[in-house]
C-alpha positions in Angstrom: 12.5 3.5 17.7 13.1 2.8 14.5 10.7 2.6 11.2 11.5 -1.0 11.7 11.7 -1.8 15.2 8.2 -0.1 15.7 6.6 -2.3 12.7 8.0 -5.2 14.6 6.4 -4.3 18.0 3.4 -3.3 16.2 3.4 -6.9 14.7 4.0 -9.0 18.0 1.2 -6.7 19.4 3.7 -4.7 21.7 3.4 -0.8 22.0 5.3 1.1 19.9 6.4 4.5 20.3 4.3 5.8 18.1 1.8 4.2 15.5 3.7 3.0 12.0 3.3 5.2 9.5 4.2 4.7 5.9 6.2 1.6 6.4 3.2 0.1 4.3 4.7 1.0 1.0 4.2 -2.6 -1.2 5.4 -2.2 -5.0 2.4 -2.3 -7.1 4.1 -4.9 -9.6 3.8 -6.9 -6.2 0.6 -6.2 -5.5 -0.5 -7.6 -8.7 1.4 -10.5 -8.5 -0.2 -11.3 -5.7 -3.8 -10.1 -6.4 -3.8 -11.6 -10.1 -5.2 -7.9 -11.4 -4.4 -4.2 -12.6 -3.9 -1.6 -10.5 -2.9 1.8 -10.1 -1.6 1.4 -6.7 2.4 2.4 -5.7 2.8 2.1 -9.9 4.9 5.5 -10.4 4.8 6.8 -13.7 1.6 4.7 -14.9 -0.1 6.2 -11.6 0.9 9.7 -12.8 -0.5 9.2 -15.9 -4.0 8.1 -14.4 -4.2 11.2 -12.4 -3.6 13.6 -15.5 -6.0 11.7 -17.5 -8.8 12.9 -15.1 -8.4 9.1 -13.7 -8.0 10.6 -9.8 -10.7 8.3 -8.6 -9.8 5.1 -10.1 -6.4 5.7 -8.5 -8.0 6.6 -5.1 -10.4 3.9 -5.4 -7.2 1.2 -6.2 -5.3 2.8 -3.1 -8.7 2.0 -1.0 -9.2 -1.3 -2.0 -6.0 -2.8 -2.2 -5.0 -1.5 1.3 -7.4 -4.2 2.3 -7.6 -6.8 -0.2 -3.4 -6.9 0.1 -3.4 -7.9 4.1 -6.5 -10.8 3.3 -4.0 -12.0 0.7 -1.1 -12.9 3.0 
């Protein structure tokens, strides 16, 4: 299958071949359209910058909860 196919069948609750796996990727400019807020989620350079800046947990924290805030959303 492929990446596609399989988040389709995942979707319509069919079995895949195997479980989707970064297919997920959302742009965070996306995400905070959508969630009306700031992150450091999928943001590239600004997520970079976070991590040097002895930030690692906000970023990890951001990746945590808008993985499920984002789904709720929709």
């Amino acid at each position: 299958m492929r990446p596609k196919e399989r988040v389709i069948a995942a979707l319509v609750h069919q079995e895949p071949d195997r479980v989707p796996t970064g297919e997920n990727q959302v742009d965070g400019k996306l995400v905070e359209q959508i969630l009306d807020c700031h992150t450091h989620y999928n943001m590239g350079w600004h997520e970079l910058e976070a991590i040097w800046a002895d930030e690692r947990d906000r970023v990890v924290s951001d990746y945590c909860d808008f993985h499920v805030a984002l789904p709720r959303a929709a």
